[in-house]
matplotlib code that plots the C-alpha trace (Angstrom):
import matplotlib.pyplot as plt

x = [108.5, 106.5, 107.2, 104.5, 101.1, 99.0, 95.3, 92.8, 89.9, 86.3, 85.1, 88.5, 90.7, 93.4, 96.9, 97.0, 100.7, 101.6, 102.0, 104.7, 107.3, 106.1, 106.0, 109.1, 110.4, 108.5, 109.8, 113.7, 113.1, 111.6, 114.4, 116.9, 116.1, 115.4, 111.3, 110.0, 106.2, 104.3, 101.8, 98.8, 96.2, 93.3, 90.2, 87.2, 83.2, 83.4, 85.6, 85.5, 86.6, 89.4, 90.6, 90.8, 93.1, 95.0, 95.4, 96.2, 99.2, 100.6, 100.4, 102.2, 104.8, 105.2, 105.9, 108.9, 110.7, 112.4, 111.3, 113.0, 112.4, 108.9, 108.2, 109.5, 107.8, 104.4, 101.5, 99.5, 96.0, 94.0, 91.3, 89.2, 85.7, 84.6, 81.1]
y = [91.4, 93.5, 94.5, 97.1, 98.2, 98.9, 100.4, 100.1, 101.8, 100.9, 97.9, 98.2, 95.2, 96.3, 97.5, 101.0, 102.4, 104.3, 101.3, 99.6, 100.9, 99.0, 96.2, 96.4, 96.9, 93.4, 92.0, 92.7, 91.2, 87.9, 88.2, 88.3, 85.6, 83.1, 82.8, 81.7, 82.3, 85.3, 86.4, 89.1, 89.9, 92.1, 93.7, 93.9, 94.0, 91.0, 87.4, 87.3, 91.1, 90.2, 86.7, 89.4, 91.8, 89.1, 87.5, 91.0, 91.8, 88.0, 88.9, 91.8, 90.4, 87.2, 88.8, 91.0, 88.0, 85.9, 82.7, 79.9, 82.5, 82.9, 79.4, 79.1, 81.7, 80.5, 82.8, 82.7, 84.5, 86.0, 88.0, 90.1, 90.8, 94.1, 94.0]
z = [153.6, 152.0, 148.2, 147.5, 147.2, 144.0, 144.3, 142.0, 141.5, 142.2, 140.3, 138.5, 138.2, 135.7, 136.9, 135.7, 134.3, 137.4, 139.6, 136.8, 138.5, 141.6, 139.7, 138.5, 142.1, 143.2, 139.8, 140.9, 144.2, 143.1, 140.3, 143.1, 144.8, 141.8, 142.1, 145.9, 147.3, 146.3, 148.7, 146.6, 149.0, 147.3, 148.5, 146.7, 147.0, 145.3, 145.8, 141.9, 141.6, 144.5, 142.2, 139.1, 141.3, 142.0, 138.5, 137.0, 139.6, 139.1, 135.4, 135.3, 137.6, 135.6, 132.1, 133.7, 135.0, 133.4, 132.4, 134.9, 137.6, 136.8, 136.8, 140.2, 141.8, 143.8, 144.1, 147.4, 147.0, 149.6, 148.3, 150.9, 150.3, 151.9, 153.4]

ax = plt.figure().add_subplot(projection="3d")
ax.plot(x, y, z, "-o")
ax.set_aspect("equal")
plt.show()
């Protein structure tokens, strides 16, 4: 299932304040269901700039759970590097 999207901008890999709420939506799912496997695919012109996407949305989602639930949730990266 899918739990949202947040966009970033080019060459951007911060999550920007409009997209907490979407966070906060993906954080009351995990919450729900005690932790379980996070998928975060990104795109990016880079692999490195993907992996920083990725690292910035499992951050954001981590420090709004709490903690035995986020150290049972599993994050599954798949970055996407656009030609």
């Amino acid at each position: 299932m899918e739990l949202g999207r947040i966009l970033f901008g080019p060459g951007e890999s911060e999550v920007q304040p409009q997209y907490q709420p979407v966070i906060r939506k993906m954080a009351a799912r995990v919450q729900e269901f005690g932790g379980g496997e996070i998928v975060i695919d990104a795109n990016a012109d880079t692999e490195a700039l993907a992996f920083e996407r990725i690292t910035s949305v499992r951050n954001a989602l981590s420090a709004m759970l709490d903690p035995p639930v986020a150290k049972n949730m599993v994050v599954s990266a798949r970055a996407r590097v656009d030609d």
